[in-house]
One Martini backbone bead per residue (centre of mass of N, CA, C, O) as a GRO file, in nm:
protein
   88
    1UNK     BB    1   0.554  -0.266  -1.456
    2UNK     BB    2   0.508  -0.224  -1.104
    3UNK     BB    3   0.401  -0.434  -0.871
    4UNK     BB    4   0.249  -0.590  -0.639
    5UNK     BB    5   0.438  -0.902  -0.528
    6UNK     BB    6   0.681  -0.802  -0.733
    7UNK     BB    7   0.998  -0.882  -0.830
    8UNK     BB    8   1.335  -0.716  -0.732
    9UNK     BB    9   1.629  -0.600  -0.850
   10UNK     BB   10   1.906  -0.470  -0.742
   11UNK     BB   11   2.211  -0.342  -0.747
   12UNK     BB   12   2.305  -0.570  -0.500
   13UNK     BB   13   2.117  -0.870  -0.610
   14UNK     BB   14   1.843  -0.835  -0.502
   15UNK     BB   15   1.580  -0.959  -0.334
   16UNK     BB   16   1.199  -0.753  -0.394
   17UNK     BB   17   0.926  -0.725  -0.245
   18UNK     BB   18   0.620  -0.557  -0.338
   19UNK     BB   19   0.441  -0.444  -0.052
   20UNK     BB   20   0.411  -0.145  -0.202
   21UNK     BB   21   0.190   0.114  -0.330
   22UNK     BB   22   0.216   0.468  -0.453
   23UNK     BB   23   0.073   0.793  -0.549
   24UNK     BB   24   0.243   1.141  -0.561
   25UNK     BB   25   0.174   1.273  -0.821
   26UNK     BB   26   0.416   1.162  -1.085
   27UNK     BB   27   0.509   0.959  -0.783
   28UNK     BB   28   0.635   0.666  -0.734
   29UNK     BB   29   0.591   0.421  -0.462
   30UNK     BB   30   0.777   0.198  -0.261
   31UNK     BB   31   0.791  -0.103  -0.099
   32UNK     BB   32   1.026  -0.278   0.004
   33UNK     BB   33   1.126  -0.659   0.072
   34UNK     BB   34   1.322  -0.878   0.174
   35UNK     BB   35   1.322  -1.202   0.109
   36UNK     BB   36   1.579  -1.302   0.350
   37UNK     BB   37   1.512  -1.006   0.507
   38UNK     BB   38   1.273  -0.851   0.658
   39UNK     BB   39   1.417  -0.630   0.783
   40UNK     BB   40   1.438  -0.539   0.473
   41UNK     BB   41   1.377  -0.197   0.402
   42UNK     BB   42   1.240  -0.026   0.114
   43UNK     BB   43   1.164   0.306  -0.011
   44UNK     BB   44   1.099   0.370  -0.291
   45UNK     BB   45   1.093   0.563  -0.655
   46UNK     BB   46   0.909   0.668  -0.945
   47UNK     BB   47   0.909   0.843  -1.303
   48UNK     BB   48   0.879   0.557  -1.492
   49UNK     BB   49   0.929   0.228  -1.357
   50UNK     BB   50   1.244   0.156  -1.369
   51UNK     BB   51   1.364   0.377  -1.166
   52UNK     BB   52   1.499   0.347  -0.845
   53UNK     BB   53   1.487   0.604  -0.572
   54UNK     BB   54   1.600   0.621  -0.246
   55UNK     BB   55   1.430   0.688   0.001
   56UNK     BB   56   1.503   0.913   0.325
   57UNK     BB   57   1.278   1.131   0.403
   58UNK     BB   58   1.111   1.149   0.683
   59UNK     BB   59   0.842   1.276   0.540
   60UNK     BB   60   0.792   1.115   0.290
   61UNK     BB   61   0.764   0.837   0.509
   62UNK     BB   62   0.523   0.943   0.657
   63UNK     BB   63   0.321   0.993   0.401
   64UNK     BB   64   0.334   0.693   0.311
   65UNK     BB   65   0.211   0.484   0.538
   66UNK     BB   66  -0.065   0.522   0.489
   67UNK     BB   67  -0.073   0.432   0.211
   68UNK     BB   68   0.066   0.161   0.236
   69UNK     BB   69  -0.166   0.033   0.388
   70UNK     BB   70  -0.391   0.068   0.157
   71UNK     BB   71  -0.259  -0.094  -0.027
   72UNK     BB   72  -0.265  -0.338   0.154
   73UNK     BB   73  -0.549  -0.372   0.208
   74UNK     BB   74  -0.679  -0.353  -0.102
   75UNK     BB   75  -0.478  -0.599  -0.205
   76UNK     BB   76  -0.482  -0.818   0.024
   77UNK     BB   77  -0.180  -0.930   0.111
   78UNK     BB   78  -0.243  -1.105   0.367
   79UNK     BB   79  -0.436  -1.292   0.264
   80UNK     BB   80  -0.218  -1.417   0.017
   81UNK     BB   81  -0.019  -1.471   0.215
   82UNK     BB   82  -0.130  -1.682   0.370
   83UNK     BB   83  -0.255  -1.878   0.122
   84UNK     BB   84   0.088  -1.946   0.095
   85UNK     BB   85   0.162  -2.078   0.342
   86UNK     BB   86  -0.051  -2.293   0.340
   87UNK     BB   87   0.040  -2.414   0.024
   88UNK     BB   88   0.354  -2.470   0.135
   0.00000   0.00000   0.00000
């Protein structure tokens, strides 16, 4: 199971932080955030939660933006990160 702020490597070799998660009917939404370089972000898919396939679909990162947003709202993301940067 792939929950937020868990590192996924993709097949590019790259390391990328699970920013939000969210589901619409049986599919799993993730935002990853690529952890050398904020500026990459990719939205992936999963109806397995292992297999992840990136969103390109303007409609459907439109409809997940606002989920995305409640995500990290929800599990306190920015609280974690704040406190995770005072600590370093």
């Amino acid at each position: 199971m792939i929950d937020v702020l868990d590192i996924v490597t993709l097949d590019n070799d790259i390391d990328y932080v699970v920013g939000a998660k969210t589901k619409i009917d049986d599919v799993i939404y993730y935002c990853l955030i690529n952890e050398s370089n904020l500026d990459d972000l990719i939205i992936c898919s999963s109806t397995d939660e292992v297999t992840l396939k990136e969103v390109n679909d303007a409609e459907i990162v439109k409809k997940l933006l606002p989920r995305f947003y409640k995500s990290i709202r929800d599990a306190k993301i920015i609280e974690k990160c704040l406190k995770m940067n005072e600590n370093a």
